[in-house]
N, CA, C and O atoms as a GROMACS GRO file, in nm:
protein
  460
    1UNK      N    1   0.084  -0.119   0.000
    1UNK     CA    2   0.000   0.000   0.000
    1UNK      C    3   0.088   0.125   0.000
    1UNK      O    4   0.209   0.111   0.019
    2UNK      N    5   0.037   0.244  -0.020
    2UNK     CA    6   0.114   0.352  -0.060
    2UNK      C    7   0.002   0.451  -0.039
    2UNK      O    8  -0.117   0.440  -0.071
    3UNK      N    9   0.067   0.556   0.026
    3UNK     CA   10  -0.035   0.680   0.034
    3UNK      C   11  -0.105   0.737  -0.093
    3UNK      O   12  -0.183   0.832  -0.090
    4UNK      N   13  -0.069   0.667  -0.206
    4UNK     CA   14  -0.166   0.728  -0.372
    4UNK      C   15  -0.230   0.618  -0.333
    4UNK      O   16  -0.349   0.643  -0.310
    5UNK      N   17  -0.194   0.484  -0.313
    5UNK     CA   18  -0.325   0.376  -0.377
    5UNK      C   19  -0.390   0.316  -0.230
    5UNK      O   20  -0.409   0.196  -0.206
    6UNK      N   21  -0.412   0.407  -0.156
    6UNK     CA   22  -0.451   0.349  -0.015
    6UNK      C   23  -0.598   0.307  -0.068
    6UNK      O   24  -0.607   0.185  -0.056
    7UNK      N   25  -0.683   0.347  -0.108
    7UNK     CA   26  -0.809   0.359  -0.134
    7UNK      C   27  -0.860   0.163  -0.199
    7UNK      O   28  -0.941   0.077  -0.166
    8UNK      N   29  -0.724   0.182  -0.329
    8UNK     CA   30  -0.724  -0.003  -0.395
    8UNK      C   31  -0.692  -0.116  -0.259
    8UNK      O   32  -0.729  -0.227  -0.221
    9UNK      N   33  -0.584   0.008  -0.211
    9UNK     CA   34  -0.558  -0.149  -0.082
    9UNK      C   35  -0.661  -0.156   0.014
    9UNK      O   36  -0.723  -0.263   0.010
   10UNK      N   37  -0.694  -0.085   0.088
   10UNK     CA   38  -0.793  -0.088   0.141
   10UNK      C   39  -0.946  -0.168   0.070
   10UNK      O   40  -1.004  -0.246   0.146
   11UNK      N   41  -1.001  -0.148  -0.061
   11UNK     CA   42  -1.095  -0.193  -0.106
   11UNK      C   43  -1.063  -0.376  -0.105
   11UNK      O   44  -1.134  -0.465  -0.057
   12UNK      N   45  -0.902  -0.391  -0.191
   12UNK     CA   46  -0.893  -0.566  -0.145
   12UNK      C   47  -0.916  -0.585  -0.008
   12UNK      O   48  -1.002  -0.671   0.009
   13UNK      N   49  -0.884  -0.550   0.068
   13UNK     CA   50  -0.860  -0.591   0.199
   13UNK      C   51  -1.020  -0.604   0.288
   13UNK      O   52  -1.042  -0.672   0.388
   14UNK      N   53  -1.108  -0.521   0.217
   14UNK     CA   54  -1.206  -0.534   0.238
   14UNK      C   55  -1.284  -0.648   0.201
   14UNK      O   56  -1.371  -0.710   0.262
   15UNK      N   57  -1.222  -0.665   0.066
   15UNK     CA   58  -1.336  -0.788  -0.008
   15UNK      C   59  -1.238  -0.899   0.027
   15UNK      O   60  -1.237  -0.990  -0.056
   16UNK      N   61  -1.153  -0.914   0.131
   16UNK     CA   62  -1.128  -1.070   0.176
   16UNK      C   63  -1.182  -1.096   0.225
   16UNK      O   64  -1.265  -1.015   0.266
   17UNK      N   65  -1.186  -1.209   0.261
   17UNK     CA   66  -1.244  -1.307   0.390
   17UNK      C   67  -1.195  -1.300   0.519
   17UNK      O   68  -1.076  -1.308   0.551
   18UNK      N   69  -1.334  -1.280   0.625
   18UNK     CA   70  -1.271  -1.236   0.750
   18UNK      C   71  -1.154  -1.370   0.780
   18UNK      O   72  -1.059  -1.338   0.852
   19UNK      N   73  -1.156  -1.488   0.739
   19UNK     CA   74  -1.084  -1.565   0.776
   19UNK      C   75  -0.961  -1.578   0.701
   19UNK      O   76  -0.892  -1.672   0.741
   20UNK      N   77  -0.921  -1.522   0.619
   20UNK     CA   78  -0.803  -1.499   0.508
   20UNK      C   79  -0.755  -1.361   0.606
   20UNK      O   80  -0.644  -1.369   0.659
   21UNK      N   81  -0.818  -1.267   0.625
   21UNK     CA   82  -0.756  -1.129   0.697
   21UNK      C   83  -0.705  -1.231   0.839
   21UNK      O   84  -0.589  -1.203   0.870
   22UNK      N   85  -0.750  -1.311   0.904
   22UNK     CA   86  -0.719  -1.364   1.066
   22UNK      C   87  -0.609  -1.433   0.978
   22UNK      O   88  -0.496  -1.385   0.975
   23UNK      N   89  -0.633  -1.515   0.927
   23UNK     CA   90  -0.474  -1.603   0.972
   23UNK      C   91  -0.364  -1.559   0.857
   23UNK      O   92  -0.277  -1.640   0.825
   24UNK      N   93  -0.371  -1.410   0.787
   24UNK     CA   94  -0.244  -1.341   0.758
   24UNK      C   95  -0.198  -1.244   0.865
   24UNK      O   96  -0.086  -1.196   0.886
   25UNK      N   97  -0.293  -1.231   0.918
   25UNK     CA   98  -0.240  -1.125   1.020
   25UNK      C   99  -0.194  -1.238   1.158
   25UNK      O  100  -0.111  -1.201   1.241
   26UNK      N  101  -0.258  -1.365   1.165
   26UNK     CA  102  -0.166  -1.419   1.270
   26UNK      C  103   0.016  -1.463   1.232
   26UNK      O  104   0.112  -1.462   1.310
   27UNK      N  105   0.013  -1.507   1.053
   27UNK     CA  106   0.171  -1.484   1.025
   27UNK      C  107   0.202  -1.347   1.026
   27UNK      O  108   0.311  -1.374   0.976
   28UNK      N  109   0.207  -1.222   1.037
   28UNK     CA  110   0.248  -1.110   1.074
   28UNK      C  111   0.256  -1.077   1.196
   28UNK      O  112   0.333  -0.982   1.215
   29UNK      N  113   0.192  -1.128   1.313
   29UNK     CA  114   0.225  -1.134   1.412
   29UNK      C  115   0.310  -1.259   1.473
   29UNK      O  116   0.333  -1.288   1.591
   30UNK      N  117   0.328  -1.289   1.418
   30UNK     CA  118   0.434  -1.427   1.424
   30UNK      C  119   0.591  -1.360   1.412
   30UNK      O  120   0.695  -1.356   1.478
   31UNK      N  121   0.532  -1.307   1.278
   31UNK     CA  122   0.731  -1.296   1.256
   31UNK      C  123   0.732  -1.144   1.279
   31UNK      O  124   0.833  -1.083   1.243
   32UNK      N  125   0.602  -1.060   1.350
   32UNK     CA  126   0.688  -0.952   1.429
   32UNK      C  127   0.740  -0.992   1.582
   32UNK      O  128   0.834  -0.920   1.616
   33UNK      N  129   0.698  -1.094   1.684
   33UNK     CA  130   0.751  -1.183   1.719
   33UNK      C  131   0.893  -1.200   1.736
   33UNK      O  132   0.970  -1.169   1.827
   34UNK      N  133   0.913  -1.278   1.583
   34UNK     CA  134   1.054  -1.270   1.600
   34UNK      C  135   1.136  -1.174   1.579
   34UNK      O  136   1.244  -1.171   1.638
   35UNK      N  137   1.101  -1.084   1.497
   35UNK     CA  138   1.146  -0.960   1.499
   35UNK      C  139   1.191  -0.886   1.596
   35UNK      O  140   1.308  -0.847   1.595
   36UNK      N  141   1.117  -0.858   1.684
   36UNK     CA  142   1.096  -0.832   1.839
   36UNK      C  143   1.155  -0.897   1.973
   36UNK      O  144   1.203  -0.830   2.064
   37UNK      N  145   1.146  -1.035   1.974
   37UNK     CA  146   1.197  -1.111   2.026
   37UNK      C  147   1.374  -1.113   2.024
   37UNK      O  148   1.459  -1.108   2.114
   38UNK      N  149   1.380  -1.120   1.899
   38UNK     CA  150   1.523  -1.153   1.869
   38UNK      C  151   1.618  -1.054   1.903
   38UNK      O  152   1.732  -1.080   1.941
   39UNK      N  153   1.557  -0.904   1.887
   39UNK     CA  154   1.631  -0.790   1.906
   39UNK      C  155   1.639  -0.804   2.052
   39UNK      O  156   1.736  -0.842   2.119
   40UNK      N  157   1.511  -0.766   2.095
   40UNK     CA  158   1.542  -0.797   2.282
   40UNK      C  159   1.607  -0.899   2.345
   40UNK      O  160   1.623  -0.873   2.465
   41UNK      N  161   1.655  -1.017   2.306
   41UNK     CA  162   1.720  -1.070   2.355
   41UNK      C  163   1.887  -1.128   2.320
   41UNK      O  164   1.967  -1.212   2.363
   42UNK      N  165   1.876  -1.012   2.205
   42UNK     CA  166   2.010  -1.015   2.170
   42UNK      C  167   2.070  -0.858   2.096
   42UNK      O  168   2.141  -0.847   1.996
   43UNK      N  169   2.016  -0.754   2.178
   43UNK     CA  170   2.091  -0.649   2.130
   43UNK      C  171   2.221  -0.573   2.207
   43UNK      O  172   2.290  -0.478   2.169
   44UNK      N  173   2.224  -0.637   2.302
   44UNK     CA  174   2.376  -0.574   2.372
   44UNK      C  175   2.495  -0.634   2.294
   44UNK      O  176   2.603  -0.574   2.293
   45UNK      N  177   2.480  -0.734   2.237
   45UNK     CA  178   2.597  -0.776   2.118
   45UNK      C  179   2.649  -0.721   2.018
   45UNK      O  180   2.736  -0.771   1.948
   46UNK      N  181   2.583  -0.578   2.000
   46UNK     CA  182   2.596  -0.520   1.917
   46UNK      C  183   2.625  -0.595   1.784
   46UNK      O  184   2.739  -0.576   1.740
   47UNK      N  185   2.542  -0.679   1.710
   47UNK     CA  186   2.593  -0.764   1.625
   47UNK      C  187   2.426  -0.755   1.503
   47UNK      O  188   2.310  -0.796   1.511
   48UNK      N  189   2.521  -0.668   1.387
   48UNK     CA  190   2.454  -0.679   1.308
   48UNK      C  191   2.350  -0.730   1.226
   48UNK      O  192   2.265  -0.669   1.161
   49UNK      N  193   2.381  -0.925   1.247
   49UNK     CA  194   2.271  -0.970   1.246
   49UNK      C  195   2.155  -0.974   1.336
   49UNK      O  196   2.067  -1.059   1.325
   50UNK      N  197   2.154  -0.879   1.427
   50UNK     CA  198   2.036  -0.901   1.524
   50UNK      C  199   1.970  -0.748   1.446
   50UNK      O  200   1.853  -0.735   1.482
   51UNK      N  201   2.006  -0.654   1.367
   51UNK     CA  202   1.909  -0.541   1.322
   51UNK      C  203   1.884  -0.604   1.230
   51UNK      O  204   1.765  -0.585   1.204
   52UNK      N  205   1.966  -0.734   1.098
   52UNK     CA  206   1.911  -0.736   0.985
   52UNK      C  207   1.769  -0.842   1.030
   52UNK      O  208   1.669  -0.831   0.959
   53UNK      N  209   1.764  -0.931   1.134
   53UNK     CA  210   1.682  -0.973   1.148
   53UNK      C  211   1.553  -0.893   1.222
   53UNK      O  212   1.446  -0.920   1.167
   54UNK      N  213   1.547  -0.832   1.297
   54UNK     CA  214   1.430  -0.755   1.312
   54UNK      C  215   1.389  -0.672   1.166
   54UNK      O  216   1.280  -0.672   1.108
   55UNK      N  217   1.491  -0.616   1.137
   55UNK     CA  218   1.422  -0.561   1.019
   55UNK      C  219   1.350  -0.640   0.869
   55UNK      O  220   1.261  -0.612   0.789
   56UNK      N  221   1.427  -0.728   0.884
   56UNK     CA  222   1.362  -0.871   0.782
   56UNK      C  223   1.245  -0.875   0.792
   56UNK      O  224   1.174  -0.867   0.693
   57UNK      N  225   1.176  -0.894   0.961
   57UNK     CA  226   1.094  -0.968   0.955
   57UNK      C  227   0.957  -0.843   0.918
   57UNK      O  228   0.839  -0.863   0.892
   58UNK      N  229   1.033  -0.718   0.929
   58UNK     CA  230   0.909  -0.624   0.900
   58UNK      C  231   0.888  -0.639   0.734
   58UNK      O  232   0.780  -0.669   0.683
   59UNK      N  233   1.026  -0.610   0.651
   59UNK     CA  234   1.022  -0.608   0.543
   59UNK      C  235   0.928  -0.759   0.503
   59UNK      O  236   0.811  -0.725   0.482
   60UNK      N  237   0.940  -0.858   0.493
   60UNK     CA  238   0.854  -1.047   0.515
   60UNK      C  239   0.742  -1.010   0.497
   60UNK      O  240   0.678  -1.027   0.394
   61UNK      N  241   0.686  -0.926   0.650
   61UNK     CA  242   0.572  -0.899   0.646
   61UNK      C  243   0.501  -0.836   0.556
   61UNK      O  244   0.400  -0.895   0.518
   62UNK      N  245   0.536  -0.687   0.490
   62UNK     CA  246   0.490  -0.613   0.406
   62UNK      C  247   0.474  -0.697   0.269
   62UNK      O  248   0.371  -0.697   0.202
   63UNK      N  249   0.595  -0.770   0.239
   63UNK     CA  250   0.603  -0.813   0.128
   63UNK      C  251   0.508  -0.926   0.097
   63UNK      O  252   0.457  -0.945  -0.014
   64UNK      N  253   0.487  -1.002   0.213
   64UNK     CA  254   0.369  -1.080   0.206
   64UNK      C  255   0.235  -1.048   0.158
   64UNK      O  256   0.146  -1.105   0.095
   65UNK      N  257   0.252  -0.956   0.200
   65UNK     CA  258   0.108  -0.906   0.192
   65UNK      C  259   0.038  -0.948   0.336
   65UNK      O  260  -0.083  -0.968   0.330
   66UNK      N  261   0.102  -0.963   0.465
   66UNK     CA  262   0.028  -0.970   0.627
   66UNK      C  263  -0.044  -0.855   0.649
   66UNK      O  264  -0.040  -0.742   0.602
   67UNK      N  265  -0.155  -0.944   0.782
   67UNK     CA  266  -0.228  -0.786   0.796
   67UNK      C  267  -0.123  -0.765   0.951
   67UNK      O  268  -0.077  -0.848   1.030
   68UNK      N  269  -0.115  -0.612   0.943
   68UNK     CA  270  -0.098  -0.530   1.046
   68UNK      C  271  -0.178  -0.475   1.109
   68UNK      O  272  -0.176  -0.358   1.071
   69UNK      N  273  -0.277  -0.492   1.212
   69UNK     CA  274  -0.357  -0.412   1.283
   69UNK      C  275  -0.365  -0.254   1.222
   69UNK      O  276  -0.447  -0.199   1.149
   70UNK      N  277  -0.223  -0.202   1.299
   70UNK     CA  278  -0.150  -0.084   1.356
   70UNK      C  279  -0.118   0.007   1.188
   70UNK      O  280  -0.123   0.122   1.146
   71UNK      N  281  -0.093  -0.092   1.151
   71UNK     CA  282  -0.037  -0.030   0.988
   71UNK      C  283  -0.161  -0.003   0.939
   71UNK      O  284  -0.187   0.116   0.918
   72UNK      N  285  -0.280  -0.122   0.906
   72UNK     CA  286  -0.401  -0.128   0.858
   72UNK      C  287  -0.493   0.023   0.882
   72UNK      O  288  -0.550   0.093   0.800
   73UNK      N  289  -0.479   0.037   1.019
   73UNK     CA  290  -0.559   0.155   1.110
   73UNK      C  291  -0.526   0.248   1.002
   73UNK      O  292  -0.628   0.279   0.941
   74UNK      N  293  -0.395   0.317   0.946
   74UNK     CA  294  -0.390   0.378   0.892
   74UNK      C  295  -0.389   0.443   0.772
   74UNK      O  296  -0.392   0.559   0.731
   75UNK      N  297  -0.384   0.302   0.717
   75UNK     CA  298  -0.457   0.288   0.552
   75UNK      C  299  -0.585   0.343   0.546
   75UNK      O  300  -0.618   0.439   0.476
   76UNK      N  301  -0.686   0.252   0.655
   76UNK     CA  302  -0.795   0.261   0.654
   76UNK      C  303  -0.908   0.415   0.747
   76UNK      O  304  -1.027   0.422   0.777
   77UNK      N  305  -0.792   0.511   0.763
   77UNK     CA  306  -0.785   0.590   0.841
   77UNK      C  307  -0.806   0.688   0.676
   77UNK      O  308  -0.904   0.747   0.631
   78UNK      N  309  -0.649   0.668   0.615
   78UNK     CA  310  -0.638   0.731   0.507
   78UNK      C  311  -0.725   0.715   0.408
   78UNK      O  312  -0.731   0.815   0.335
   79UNK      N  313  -0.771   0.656   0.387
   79UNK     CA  314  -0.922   0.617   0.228
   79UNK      C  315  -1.087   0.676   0.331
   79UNK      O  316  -1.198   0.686   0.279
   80UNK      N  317  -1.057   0.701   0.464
   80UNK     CA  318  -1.245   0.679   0.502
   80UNK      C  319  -1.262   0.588   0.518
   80UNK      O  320  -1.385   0.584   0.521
   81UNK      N  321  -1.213   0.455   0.538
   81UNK     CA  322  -1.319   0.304   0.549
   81UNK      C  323  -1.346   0.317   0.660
   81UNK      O  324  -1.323   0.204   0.703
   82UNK      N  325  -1.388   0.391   0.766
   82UNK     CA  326  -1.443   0.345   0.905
   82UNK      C  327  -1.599   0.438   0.882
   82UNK      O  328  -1.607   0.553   0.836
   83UNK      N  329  -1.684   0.373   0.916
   83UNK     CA  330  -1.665   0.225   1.027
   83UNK      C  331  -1.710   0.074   0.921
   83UNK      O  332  -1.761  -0.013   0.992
   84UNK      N  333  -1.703   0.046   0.814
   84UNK     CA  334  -1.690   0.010   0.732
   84UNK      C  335  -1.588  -0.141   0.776
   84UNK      O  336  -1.610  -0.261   0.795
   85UNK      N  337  -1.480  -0.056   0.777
   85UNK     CA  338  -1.344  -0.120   0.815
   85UNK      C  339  -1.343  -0.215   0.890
   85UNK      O  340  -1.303  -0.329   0.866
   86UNK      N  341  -1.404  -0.160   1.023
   86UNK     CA  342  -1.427  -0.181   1.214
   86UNK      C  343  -1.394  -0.370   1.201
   86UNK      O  344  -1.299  -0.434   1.244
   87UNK      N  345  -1.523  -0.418   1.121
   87UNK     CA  346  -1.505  -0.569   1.151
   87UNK      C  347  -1.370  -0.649   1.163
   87UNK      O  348  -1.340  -0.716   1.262
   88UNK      N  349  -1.256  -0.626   0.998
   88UNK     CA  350  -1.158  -0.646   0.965
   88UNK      C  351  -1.085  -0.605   0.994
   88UNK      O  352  -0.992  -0.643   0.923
   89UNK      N  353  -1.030  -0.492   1.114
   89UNK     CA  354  -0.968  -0.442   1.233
   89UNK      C  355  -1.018  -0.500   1.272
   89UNK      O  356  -0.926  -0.575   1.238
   90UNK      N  357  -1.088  -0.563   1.323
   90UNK     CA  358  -1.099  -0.631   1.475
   90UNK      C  359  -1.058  -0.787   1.456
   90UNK      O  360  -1.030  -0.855   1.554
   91UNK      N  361  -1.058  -0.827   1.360
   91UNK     CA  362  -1.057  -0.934   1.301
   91UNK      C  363  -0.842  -0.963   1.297
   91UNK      O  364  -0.764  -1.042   1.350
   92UNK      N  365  -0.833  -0.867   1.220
   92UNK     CA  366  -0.659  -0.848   1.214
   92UNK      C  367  -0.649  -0.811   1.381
   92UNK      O  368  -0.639  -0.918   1.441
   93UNK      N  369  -0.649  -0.768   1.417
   93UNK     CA  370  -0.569  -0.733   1.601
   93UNK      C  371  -0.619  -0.875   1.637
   93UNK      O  372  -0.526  -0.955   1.638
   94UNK      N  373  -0.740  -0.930   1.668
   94UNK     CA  374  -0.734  -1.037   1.760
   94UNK      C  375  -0.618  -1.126   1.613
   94UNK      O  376  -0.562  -1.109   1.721
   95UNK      N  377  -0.578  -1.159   1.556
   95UNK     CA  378  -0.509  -1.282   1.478
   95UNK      C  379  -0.356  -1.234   1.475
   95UNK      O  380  -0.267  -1.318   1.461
   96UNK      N  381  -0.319  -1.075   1.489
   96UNK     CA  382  -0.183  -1.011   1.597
   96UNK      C  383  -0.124  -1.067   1.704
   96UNK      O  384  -0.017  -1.109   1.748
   97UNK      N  385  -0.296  -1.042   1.741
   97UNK     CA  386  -0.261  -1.131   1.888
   97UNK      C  387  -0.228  -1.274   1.905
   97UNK      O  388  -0.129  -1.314   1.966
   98UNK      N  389  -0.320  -1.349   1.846
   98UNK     CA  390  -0.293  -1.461   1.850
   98UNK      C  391  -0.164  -1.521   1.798
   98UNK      O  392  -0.118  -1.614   1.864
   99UNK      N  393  -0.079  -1.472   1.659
   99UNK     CA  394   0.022  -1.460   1.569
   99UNK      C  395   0.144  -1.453   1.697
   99UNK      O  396   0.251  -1.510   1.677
  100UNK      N  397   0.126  -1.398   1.798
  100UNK     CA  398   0.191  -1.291   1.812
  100UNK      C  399   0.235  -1.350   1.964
  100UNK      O  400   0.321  -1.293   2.031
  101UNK      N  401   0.149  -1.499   2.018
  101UNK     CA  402   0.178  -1.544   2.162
  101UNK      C  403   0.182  -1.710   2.062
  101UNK      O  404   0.225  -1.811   2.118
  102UNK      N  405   0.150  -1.714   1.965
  102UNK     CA  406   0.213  -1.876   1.899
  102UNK      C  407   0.345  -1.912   1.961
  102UNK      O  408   0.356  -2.004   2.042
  103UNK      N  409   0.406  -1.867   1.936
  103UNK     CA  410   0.549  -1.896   1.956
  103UNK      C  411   0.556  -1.903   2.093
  103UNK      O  412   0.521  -2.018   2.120
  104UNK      N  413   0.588  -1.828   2.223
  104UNK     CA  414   0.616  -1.808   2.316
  104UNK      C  415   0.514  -1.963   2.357
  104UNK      O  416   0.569  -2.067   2.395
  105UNK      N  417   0.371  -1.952   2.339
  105UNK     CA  418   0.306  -2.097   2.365
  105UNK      C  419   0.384  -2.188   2.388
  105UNK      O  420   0.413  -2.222   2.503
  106UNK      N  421   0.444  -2.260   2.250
  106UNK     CA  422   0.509  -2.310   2.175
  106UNK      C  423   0.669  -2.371   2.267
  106UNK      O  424   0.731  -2.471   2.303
  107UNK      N  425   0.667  -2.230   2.266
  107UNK     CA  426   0.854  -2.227   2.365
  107UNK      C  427   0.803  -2.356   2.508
  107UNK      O  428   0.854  -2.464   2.539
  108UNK      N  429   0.671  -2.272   2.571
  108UNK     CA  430   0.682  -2.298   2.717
  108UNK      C  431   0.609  -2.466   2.671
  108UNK      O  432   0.652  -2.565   2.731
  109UNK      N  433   0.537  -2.477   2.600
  109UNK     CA  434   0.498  -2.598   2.586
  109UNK      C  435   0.608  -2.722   2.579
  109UNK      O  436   0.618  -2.829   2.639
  110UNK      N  437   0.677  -2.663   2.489
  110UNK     CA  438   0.833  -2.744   2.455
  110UNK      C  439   0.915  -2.803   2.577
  110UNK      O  440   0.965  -2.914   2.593
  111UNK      N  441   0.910  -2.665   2.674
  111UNK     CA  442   0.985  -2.673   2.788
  111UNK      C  443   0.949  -2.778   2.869
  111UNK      O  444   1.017  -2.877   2.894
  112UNK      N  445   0.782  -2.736   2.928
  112UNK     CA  446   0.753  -2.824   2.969
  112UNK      C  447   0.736  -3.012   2.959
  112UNK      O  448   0.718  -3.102   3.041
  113UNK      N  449   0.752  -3.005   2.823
  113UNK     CA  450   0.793  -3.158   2.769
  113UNK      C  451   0.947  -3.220   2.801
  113UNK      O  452   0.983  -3.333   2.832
  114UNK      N  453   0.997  -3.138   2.787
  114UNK     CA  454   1.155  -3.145   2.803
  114UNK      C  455   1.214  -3.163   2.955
  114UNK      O  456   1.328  -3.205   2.978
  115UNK      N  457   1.086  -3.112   3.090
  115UNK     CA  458   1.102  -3.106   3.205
  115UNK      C  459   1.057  -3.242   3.260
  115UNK      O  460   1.063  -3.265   3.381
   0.00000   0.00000   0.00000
C-alpha cells in the first residue's frame, strides 16, 4: 500500500475473507515476534545480524502481503473506510494477537515436555 493507492488497498482488503484477513495477520504477528523477540534478547551484542533480522521480519511482512492491525488503522484511516473497516480491524488485532503469543506458547509448551 502507498499513500496514492490506499483507497485499492484498502478496497482488497475489504473484499477478503474475514478468515483470510485472521490467519495473515496471525503470520504477521508471528514474525513480528521474531522480529521483536530476537532484538530484545540479543541487542547488547551489538551484532549486526540481530538489526538485519528484526528488520527482515518487517520487510517479510509487508512483502507478504500480512495484515498489520496498527499499519491497517492507517490505511484505513487514510481512504475513510471506518466504520466500514471496524469488523476487519478487529478481526486483524485479535489474529496479531494470536500470531503474536504462537510462539512463546510453543517455547513454554516445549519446555515443559523437556522437564
Amino acid at each position: 500500500c502507498s499513500l496514492v493507492g490506499s483507497e485499492m488497498c484498502i478496497r482488497d482488503r475489504l473484499n477478503d475473507s474475514l478468515l483470510s484477513l485472521f490467519v495473515l495477520a496471525i503470520f504477521c504477528g508471528m514474525l513480528m515476534f521474531i522480529a521483536v523477540d530476537t532484538y530484545k534478547h540479543h541487542y547488547e551484542k551489538k551484532d549486526t545480524m540481530v538489526t538485519v533480522v528484526a528488520i527482515l521480519g518487517v520487510v517479510v511482512f509487508i512483502l507478504a502481503g500480512f495484515e498489520h492491525c496498527i499499519a491497517d488503522m492507517f490505511y484505513f484511516t487514510l481512504a475513510g473506510a471506518f466504520p466500514k473497516a471496524f469488523p476487519a480491524l478487529i478481526v486483524m488485532t485479535l489474529g496479531n494477537a494470536v500470531g503474536g503469543n504462537l510462539i512463546p506458547l510453543g517455547q513454554n509448551i516445549m519446555k515443559k515436555l523437556n522437564d
